[in-house]
Each structure stands twice: as structure tokens, then as C-alpha cells.
VEXMAR-756207 format. One record per residue: residue in one letter; x, y, z of N, C-alpha, C in turn. Coordinates in steps of 0.1 Angstrom, whole numbers, plus 5000, padded with zeros to 4 digits. Example, Ala and Ser with C-alpha at 12.3 -4.5 7.8 and 13.67 -1.06 7.14 Angstrom:
2
+---+------+------+------+-------+-------+-------+------+------+------+
: r : n.c1 : n.c2 : n.c3 : ca.c1 : ca.c2 : ca.c3 : c.c1 : c.c2 : c.c3 :
+---+------+------+------+-------+-------+-------+------+------+------+
: A : 5132 : 4943 : 5078 :  5123 :  4955 :  5078 : 5132 : 4967 : 5078 :
: S : 5128 : 4978 : 5071 :  5137 :  4989 :  5071 : 5129 : 5000 : 5079 :
+---+------+------+------+-------+-------+-------+------+------+------+
END
This chain:
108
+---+------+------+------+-------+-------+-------+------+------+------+
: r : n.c1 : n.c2 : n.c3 : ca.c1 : ca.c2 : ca.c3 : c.c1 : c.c2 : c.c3 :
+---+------+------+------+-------+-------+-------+------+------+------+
: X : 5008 : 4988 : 5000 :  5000 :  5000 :  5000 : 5009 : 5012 : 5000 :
: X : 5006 : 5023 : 4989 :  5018 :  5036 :  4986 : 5006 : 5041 : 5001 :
: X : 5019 : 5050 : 5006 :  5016 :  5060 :  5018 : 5013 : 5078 : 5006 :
: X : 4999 : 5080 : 5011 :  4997 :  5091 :  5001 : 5007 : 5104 : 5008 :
: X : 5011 : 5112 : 4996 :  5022 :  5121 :  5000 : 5019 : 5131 : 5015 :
: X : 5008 : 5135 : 5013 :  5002 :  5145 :  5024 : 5012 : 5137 : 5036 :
: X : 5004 : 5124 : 5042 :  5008 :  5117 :  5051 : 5026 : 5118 : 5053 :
: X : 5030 : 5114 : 5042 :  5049 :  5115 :  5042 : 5049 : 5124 : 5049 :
: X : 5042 : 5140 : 5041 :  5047 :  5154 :  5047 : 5046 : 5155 : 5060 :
: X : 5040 : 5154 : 5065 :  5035 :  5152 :  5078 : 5045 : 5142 : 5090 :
: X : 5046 : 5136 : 5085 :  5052 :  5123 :  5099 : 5066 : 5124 : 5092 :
: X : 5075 : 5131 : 5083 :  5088 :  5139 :  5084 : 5087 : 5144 : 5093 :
: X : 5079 : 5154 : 5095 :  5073 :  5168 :  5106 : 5075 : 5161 : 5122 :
: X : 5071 : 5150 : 5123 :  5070 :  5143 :  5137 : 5084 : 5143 : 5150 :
: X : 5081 : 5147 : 5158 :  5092 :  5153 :  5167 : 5102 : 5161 : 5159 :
: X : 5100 : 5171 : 5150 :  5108 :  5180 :  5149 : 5104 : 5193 : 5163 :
: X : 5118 : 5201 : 5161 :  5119 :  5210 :  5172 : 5106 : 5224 : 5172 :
: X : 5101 : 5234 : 5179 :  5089 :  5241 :  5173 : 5096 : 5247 : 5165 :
: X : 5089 : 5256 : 5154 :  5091 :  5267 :  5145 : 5095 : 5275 : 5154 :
: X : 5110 : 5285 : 5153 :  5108 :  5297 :  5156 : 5104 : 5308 : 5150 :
: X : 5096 : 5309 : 5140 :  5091 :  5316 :  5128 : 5074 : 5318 : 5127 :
: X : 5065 : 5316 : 5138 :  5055 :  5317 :  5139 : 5049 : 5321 : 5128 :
: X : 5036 : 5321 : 5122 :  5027 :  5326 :  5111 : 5015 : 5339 : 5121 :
: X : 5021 : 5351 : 5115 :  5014 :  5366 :  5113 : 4998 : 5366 : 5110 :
: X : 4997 : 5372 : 5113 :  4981 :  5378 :  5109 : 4988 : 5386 : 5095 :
: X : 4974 : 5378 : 5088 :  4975 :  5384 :  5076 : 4973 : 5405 : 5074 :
: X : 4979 : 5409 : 5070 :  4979 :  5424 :  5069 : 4978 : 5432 : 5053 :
: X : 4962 : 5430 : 5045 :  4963 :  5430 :  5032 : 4949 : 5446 : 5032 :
: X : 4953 : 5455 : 5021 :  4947 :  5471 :  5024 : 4944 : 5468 : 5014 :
: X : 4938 : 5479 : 5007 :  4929 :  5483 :  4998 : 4935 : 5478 : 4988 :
: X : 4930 : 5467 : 4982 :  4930 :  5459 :  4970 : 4917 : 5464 : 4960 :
: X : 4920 : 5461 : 4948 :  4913 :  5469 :  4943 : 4904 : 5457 : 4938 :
: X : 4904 : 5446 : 4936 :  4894 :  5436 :  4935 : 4901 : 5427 : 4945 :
: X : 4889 : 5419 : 4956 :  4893 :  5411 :  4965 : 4901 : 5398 : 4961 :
: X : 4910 : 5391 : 4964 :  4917 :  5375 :  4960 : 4906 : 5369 : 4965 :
: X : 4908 : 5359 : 4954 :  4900 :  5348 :  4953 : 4904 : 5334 : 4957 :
: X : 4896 : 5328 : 4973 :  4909 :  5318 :  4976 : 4894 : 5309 : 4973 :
: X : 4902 : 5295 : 4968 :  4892 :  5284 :  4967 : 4900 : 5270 : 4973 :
: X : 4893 : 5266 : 4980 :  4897 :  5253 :  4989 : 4882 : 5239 : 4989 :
: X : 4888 : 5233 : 4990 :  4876 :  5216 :  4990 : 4872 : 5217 : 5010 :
: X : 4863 : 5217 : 5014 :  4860 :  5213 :  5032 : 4868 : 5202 : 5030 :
: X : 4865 : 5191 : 5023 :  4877 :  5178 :  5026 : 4890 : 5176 : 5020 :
: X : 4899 : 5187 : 5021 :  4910 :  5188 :  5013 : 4922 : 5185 : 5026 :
: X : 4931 : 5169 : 5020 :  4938 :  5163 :  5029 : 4947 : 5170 : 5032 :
: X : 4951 : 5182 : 5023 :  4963 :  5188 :  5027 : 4964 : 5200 : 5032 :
: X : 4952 : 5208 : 5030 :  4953 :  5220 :  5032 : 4935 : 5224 : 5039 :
: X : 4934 : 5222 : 5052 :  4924 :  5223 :  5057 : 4913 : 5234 : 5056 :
: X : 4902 : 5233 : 5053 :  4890 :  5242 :  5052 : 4892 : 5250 : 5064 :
: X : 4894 : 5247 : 5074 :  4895 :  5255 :  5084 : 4908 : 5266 : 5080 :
: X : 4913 : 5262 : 5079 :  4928 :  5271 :  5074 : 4923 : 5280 : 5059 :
: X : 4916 : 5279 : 5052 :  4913 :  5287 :  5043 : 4904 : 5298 : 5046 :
: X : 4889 : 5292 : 5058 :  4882 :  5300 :  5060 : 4890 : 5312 : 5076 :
: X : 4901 : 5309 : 5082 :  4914 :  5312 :  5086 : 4917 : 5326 : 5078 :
: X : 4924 : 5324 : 5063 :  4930 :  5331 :  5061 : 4915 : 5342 : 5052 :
: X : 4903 : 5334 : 5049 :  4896 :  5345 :  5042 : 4893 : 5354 : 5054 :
: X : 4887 : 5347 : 5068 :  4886 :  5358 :  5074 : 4899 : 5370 : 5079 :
: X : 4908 : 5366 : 5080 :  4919 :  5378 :  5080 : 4918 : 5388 : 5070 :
: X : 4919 : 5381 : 5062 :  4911 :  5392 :  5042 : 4903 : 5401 : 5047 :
: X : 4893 : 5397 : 5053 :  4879 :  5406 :  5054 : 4875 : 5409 : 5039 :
: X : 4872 : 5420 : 5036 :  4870 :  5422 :  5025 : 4876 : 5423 : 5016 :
: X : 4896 : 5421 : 5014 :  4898 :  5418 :  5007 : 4901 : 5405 : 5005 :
: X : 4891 : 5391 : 5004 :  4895 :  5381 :  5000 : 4879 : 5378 : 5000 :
: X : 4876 : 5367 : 4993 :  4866 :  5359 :  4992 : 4869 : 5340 : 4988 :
: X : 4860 : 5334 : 4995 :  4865 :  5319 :  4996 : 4851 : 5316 : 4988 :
: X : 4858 : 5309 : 4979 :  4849 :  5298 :  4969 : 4850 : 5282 : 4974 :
: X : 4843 : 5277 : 4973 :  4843 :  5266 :  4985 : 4834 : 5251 : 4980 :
: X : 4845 : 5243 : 4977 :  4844 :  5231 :  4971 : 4839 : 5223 : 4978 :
: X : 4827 : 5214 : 4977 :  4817 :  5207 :  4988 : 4820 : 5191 : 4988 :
: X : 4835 : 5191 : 4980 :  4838 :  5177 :  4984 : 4852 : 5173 : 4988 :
: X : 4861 : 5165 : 4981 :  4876 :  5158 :  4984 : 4881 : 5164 : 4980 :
: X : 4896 : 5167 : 4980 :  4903 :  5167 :  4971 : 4918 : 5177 : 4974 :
: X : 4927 : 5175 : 4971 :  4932 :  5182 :  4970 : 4936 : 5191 : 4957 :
: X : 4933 : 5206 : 4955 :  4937 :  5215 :  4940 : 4917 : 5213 : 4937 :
: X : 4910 : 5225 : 4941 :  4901 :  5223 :  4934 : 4893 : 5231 : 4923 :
: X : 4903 : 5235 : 4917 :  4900 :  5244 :  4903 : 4900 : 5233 : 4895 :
: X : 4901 : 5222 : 4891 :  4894 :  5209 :  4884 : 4881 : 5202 : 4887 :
: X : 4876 : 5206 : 4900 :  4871 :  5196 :  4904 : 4854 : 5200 : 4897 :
: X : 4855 : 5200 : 4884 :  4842 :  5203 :  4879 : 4839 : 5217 : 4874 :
: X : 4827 : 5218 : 4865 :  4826 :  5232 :  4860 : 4823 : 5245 : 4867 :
: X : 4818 : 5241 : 4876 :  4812 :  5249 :  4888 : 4826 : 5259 : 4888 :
: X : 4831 : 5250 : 4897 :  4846 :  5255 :  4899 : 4855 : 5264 : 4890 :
: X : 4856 : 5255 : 4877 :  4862 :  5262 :  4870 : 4861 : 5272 : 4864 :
: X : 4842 : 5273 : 4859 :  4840 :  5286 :  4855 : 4841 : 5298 : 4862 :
: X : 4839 : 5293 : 4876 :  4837 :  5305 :  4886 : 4854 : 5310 : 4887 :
: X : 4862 : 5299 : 4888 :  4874 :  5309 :  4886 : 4883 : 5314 : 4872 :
: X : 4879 : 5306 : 4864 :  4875 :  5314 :  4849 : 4878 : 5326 : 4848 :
: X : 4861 : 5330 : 4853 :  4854 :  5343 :  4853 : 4866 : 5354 : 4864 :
: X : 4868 : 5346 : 4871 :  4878 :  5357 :  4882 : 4886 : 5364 : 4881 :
: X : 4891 : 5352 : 4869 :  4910 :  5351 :  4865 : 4912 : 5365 : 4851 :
: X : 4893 : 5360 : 4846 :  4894 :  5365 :  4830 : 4888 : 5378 : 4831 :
: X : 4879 : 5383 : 4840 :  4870 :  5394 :  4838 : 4870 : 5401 : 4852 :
: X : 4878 : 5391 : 4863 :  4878 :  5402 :  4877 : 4862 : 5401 : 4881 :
: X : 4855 : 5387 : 4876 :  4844 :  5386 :  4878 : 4845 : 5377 : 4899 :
: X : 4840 : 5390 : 4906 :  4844 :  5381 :  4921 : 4826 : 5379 : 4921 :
: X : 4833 : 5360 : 4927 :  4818 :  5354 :  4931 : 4813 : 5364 : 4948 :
: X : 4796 : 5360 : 4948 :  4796 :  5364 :  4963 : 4801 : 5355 : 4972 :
: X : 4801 : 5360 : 4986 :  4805 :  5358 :  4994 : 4796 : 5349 : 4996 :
: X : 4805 : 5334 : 5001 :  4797 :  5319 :  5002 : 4789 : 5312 : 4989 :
: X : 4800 : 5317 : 4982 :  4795 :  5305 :  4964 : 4804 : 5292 : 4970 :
: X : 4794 : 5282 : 4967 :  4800 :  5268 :  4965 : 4797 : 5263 : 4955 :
: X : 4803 : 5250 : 4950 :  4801 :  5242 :  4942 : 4798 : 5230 : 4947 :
: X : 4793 : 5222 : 4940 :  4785 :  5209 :  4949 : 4799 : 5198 : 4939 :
: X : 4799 : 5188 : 4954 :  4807 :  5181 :  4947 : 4803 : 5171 : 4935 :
: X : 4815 : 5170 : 4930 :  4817 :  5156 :  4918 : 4820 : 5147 : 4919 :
: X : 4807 : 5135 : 4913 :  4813 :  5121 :  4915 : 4829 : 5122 : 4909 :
: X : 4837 : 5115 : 4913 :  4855 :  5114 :  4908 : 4849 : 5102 : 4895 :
: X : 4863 : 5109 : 4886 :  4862 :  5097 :  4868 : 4868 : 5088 : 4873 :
: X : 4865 : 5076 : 4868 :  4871 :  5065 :  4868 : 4874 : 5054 : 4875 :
+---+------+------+------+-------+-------+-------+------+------+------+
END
């Protein structure tokens, strides 16, 4: 059975010494269109909590697009997704606050 990478990353990490480099509050000012962060709730690597984390530090300059299934990387995970950040990337089109996509059965 392959050990999925997430896991490796992680238990490298296992009794190492703490960070002396702590992570900041984010400190982001008048942006002239909000970043657009998009994360999966069940994403093994990078926790929903940690995204809805950094959008609230955003405040108004961020907004979270928010994938309603697995996965880690979810600008694939169906058209939902993609079009909405598409539109982001291509026209500075920002979704409202609390757009989701419903998840996708996975191919294959």
C-alpha cells in the first residue's frame, strides 16, 4: 500500500523542534478587487479551516469559493469550479460571498 504524499509530509514533521518563525496575521489594504481563495471542506492537505482562517483575515479583501467535496487542487474539480474561477481570473468577475460548488462524483 503507497503512503499518500500529504501523510509522508506530515510524519517527516514528527518530533521536529517548534518553529521559531511563527505565522502573522495576515495584513492585506485596499485591494482593488478582493483575491479569490478556493479550497475543498475535505481537502487532505490544506484544511478548510485554514482557508476559511485566512479569508477571514482578508475581510473584505478576500473571498472563499468553497468546494463541497475531496480533494486536494480544486479548480478541476468540475465546471462549477472552474467557470467561477475562469470568470475571476478573466473578467475580475468576484463570486459572492459563500459561492459553493457541489461536489463531483471522481472519473474512473
Amino acid at each position: 500500500m503507497k503512503c499518500p504524499g500529504q501523510l509522508t509530509a506530515v510524519s517527516i514533521c514528527l518530533g521536529a523542534p517548534k518553529a521559531n518563525n511563527p505565522q502573522h496575521v495576515l495584513k492585506v489594504r485596499g485591494l482593488k478587487t478582493p483575491v479569490l481563495l478556493a479550497n475543498a471542506i475535505h481537502d487532505p492537505a490544506t484544511g478548510y479551516d485554514w482557508a476559511r482562517s485566512v479569508a477571514r483575515q482578508l475581510g473584505r479583501s478576500g473571498v472563499l469559493l468553497t468546494y463541497e467535496g475531496w480533494g486536494h487542487g480544486s479548480y478541476s474539480k468540475g465546471t462549477c469550479m472552474q467557470s467561477t474561477v475562469d470568470k475571476y481570473l478573466i473578467s475580475l468577475d468576484v463570486p459572492r460571498r459563500g459561492t459553493s460548488c457541489p461536489a463531483v462524483a471522481p472519473v474512473g
